[in-house]
C-alpha positions in Angstrom: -34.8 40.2 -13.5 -33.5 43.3 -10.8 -29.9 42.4 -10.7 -30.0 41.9 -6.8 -31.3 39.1 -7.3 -28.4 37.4 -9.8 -26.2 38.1 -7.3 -25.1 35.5 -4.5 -26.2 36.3 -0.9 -24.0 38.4 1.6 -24.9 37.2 4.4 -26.4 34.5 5.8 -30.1 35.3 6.8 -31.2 33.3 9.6 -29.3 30.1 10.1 -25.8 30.4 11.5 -26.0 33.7 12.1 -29.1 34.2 13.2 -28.2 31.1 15.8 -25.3 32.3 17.0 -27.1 36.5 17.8 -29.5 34.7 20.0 -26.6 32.2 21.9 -25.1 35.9 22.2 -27.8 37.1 23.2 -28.3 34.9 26.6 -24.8 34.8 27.3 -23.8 37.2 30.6 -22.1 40.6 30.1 -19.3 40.9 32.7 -17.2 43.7 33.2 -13.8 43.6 33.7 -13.8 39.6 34.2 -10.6 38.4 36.1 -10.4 35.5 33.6 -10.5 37.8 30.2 -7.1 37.4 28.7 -6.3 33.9 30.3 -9.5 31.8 28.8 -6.5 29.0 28.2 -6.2 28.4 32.0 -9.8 27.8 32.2 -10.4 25.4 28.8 -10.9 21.6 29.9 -7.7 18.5 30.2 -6.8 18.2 26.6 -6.4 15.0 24.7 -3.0 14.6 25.3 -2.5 16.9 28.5 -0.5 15.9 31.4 -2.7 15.7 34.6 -0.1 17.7 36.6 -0.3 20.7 33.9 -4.1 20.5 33.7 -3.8 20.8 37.4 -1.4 23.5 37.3 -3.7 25.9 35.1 -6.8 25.0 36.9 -4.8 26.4 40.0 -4.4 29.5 38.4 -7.8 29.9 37.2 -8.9 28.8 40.5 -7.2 31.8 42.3 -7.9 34.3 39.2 -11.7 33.8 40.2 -11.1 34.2 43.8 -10.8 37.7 43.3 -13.1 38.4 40.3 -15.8 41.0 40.5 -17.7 39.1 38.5 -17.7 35.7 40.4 -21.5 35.7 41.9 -22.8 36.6 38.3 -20.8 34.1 36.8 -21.7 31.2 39.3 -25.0 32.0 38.3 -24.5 31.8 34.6 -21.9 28.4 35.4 -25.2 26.8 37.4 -26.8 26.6 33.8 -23.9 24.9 31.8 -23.3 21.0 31.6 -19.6 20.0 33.3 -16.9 19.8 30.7 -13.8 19.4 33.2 -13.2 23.2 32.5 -13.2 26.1 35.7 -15.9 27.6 35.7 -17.1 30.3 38.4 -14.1 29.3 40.7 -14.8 25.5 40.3 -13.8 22.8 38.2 -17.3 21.4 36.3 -17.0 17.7 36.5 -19.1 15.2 38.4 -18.0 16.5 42.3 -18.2 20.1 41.6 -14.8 21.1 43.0 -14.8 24.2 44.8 -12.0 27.0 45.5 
């Protein structure tokens, strides 16, 4: 037996990894997103979150993607994604589809 194959694999082939390239893979590239060092103001009410902070993020998110350069290719990308209660594209995905 070669000794390549005693030893344990590296990496994982397929699988995982091979899941997450091709998520990657259809995800958008954006330049110089709006939102890219704030993802926190966009995330979805946590479990134990105050409705008036949730409401105060989502404000700010709200305006960040007001002036994004990215915001048509993004609402694009959001139309695809289920609602979660985050901002997405300048909205807030839940059942009504807030707008800006």
């Amino acid at each position: 037996m070669s000794r390549t194959q005693n030893r344990p694999p590296t990496r994982l082939d397929g699988g995982a990894e091979a899941l997450l390239a091709a998520v990657l893979r259809l995800m958008p590239k954006f330049t110089d997103p709006a939102c890219h060092g704030h993802v926190d103001l966009f995330d979805p009410p946590g479990e134990r979150e105050e409705r008036a902070s949730v409401v105060r993020r989502h404000e700010v998110a709200l305006r960040l993607c007001a002036d994004c350069p990215c915001l048509d290719a993004c609402r694009a990308w959001a139309a695809t994604e289920p609602p979660t209660g985050a901002v997405l594209a300048g909205r807030i995905t839940n059942d009504l589809m807030e707008t800006a």
